[in-house]
C-alpha positions as CSV (number, residue, x, y, z in Angstrom):
1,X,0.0,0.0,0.0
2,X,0.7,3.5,-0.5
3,X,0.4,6.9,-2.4
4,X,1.3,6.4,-6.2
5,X,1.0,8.8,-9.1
6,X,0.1,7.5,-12.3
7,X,-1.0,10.0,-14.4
8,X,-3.7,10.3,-16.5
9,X,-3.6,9.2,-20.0
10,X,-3.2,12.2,-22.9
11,X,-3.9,12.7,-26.4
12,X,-0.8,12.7,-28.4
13,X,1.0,15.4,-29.7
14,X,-1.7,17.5,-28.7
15,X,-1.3,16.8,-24.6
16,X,-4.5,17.1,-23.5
17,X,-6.1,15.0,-20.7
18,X,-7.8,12.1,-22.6
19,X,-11.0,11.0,-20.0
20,X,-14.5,11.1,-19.8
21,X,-14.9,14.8,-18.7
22,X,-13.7,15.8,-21.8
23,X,-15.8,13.3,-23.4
24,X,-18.6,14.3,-22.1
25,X,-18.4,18.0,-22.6
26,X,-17.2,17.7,-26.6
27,X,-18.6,14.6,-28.0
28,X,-18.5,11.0,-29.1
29,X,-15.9,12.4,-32.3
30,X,-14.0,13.8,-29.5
31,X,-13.4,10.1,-28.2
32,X,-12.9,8.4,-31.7
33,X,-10.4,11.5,-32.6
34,X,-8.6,10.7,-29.3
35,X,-8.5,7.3,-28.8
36,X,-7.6,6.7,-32.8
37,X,-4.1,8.9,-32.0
38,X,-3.8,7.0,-28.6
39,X,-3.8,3.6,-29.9
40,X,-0.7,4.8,-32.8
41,X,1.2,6.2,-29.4
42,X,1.7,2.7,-28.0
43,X,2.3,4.0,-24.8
44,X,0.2,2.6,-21.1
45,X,-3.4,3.4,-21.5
46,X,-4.9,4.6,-18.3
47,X,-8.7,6.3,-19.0
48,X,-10.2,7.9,-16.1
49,X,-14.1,8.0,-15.3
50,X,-15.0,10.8,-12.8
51,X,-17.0,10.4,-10.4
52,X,-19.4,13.1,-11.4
53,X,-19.4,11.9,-14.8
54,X,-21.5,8.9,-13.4
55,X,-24.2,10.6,-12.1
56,X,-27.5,12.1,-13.9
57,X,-28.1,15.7,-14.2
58,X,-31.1,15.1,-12.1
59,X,-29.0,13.7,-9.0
60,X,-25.9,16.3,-9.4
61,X,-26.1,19.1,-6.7
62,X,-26.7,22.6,-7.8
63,X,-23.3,24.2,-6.2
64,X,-21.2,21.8,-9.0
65,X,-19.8,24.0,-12.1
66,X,-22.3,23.5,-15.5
67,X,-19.2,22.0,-16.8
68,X,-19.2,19.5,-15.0
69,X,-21.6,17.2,-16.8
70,X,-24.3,18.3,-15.3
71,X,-26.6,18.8,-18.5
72,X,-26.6,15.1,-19.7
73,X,-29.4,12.4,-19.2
74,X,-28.1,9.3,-17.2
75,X,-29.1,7.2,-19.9
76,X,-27.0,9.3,-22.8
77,X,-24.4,9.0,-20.5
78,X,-24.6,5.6,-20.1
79,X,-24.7,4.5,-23.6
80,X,-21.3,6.9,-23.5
81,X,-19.7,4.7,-21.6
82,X,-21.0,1.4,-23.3
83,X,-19.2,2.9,-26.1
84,X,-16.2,3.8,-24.5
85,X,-15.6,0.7,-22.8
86,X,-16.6,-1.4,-25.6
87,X,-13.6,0.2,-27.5
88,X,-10.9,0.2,-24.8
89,X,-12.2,-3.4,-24.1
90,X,-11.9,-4.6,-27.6
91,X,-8.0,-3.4,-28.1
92,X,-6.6,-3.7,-24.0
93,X,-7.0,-5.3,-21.0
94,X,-9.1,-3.4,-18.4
95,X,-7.9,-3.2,-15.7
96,X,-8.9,-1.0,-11.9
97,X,-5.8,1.6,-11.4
98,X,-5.2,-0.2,-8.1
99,X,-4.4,-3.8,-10.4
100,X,-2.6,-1.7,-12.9
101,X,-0.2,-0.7,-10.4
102,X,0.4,-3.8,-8.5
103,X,1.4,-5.3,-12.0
104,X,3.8,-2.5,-12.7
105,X,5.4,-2.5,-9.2
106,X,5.9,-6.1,-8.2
């Protein structure tokens, strides 16, 4: 046990996070764009689902930032992450973060 940093996989050459939030906010195209450059960088693959992302607009508290995902139906979101999974599934092994690590550090 302990406190590792693994970071956060990003879209090549252009260095910008590569998880759901941005996902959500920009698009399915956002995710094909992203994950089509990812899977030339042959590099660790680690894609991140927020909290927040998870959640229906309908159960999201007021005080969170509209940016946030707030605007989106449960069930689009859901089918988001059908999609997303389906993909990462099809080319990699999923794994939790907390496997991931184990497998890189023993």
């Amino acid at each position: 046990e302990g406190i590792f940093l693994f970071p956060v996989s990003t879209i090549p050459y252009l260095r910008l996070p590569f998880h759901s939030t941005f996902v959500f906010l920009m698009g399915k195209k956002w995710f094909d764009f992203g994950y089509a450059i990812k899977k030339l960088d042959n590099t660790r693959f680690n894609y991140l689902f927020h909290a927040i992302d998870l959640v229906g607009a309908e159960e999201i508290d007021y005080r969170f930032p509209p940016l946030l995902g707030k605007s989106a139906n449960i069930n689009v979101k859901m089918g988001l992450c059908n999609y997303i999974m389906s993909k990462i599934s099809g080319d990699y092994r999923v794994l939790p973060t907390k496997e991931l690590l184990k497998n890189i550090y023993t």
